[in-house]
C-alpha positions in Angstrom: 2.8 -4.8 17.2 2.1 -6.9 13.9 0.1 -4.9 10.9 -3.6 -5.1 11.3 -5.5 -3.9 8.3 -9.0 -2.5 7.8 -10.7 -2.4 4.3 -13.1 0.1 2.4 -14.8 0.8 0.0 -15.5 3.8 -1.4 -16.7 4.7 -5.0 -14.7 2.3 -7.0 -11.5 2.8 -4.4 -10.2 -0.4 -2.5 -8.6 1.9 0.3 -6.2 -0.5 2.8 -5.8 1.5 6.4 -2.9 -0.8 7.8 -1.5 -0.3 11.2 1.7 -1.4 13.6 4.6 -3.2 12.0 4.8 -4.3 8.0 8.1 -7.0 8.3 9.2 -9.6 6.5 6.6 -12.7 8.2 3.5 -10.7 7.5 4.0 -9.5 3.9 3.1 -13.0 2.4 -0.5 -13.0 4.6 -1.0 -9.0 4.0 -0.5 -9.2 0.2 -2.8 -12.4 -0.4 -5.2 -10.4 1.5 -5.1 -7.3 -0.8 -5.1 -9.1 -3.6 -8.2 -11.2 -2.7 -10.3 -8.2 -2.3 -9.4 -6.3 -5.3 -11.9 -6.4 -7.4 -12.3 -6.6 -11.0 -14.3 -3.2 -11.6 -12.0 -1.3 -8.8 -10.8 1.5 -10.3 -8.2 2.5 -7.4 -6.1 0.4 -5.0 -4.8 3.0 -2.1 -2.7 1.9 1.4 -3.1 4.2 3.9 0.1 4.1 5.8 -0.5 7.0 8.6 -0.3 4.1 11.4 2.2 2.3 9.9 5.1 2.0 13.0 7.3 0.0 11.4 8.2 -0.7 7.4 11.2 -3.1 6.4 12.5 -3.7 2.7 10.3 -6.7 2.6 7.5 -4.1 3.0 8.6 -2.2 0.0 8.9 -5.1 -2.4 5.3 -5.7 -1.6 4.2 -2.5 -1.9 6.2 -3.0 -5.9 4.2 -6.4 -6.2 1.0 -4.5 -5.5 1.5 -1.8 -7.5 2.5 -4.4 -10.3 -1.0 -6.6 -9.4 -3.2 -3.1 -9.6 -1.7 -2.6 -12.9 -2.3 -5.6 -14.4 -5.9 -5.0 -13.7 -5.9 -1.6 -15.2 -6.5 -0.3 -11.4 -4.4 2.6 -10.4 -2.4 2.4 -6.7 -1.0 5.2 -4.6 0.4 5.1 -1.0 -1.5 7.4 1.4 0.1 9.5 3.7 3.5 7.4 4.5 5.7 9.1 7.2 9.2 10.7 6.6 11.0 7.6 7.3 8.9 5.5 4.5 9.2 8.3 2.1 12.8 8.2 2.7 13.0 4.2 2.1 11.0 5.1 -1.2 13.4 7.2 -2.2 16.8 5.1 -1.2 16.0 2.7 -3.0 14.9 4.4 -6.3 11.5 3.6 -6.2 10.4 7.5 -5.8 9.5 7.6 -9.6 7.5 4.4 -9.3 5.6 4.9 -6.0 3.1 7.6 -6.0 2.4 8.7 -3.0 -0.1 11.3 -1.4 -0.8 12.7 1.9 -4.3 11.9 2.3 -7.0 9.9 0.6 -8.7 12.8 -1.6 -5.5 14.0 -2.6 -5.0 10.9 -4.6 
């Protein structure tokens, strides 16, 4: 099933719920996206990633670009609730320090 995202919100947080697959063909579409609805005065960026079935490297490098993006902007970034197998990807490829993640949305 190819990601589907849904956007709020929520005092000053941009908080992306995507769902289904993340691969290599929808990172392009799914970052322009995210970036497009930052906004200058948020003060958060968060990707909830509790219905995420499937996450490639691809996936990863945007989740880096993102980060990189939200920091540029002075807007922090966090990935919410990623599974075992995303959290081990994270960590595989030395990104564990870089990444923050969280397992739920007022954790972060």
């Amino acid at each position: 099933m190819p990601a589907t995202t849904q956007l709020e919100r929520l005092d000053g947080t941009l908080i992306v719920r995507i769902c289904g697959e993340i691969d290599q063909d929808q990172c392009t579409e799914l970052g322009c996206t995210i970036r497009d609805e930052l906004r200058t005065d948020d003060r958060a960026l968060l990707l909830n990633l509790a219905e995420v079935t499937f996450c490639g490297s691809a996936a990863l490098a945007l989740f880096v670009q993102l980060q990189d993006h939200a920091v540029r902007s002075s807007t922090q970034f966090a990935l919410i609730n990623p599974s075992a197998i995303i959290k081990a990807m994270i960590a595989v490829c030395g990104l564990g320090d870089s990444l923050r993640t969280w397992s739920d949305t007022e954790a972060a």
